[in-house]
SEGUNU-892701 format. One record per residue (C-alpha): x, y, z. Coordinates in steps of 0.5 Angstrom, whole numbers, padded with zeros to 4 digits, always signed. Each point is the difference from the previous one (the first is absolute). Layout:
residues N
XYZ...
end
This chain:
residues 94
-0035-0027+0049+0001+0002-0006-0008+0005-0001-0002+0002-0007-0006+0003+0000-0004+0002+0006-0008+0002-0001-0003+0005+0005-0007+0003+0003+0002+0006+0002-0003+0007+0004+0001+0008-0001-0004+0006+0003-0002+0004-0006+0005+0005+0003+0004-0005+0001+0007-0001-0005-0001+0000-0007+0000-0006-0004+0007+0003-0002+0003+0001+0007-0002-0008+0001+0004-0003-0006+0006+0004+0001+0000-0003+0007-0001-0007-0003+0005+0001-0005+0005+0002+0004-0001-0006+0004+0006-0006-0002-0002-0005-0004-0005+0004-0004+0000+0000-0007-0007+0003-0003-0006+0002+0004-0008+0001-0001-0004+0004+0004-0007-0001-0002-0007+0003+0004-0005-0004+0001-0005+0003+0004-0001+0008+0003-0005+0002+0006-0001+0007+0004+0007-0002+0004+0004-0005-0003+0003-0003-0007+0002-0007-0001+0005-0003-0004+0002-0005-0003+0008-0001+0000+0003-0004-0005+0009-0001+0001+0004-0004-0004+0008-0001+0000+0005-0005+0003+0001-0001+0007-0005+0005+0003+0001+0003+0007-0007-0002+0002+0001+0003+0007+0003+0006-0003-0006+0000-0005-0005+0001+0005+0003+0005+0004+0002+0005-0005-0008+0000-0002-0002+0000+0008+0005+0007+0000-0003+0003-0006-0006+0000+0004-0004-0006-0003-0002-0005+0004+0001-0008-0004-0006-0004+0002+0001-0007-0003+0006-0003-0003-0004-0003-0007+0005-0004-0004+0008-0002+0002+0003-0003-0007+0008-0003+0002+0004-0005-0002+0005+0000-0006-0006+0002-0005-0007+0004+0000-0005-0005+0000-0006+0004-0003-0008-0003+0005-0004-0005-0003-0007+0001+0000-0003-0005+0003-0008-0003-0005-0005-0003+0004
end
């Protein structure tokens, strides 16, 4: 499968690595061509993430482990784009 986009939920201690550290990580992972890491949410212990990458042929199971090995913890996989082409979401109008 040919993964395009992935979107995840992701967790750091707030000693943890730093935003750097995880895009570093991501970047070096086959496939990757762009990665976006945005926080989402701060409490006394943890930072959450939204981590957003794009490339051709992303090694998903790579993916993950380069981020578990950074010392943060992926929650939820949010949004996978595959195929030929990125198809963008459309909102769906009650």
């Amino acid at each position: 499968m040919n993964v395009r986009r992935v979107m995840l939920d992701v967790d750091k201690a707030r000693g943890g690595p730093e935003l750097v550290d995880i895009a570093e990580a991501i970047e070096g992972v086959a496939g990757v061509e762009g990665v976006n890491i945005t926080t989402t949410e701060i409490d006394e212990e943890t930072v959450g993430l939204q981590v957003t990458v794009e490339g051709d042929g992303i090694d998903y199971d790579a993916l993950i482990d380069a981020i578990g090995h950074t010392g943060a913890a992926v929650h939820s996989t949010d949004e996978i784009v595959a195929g030929a082409r990125i198809v963008e979401r459309v909102p769906r109008t009650r």
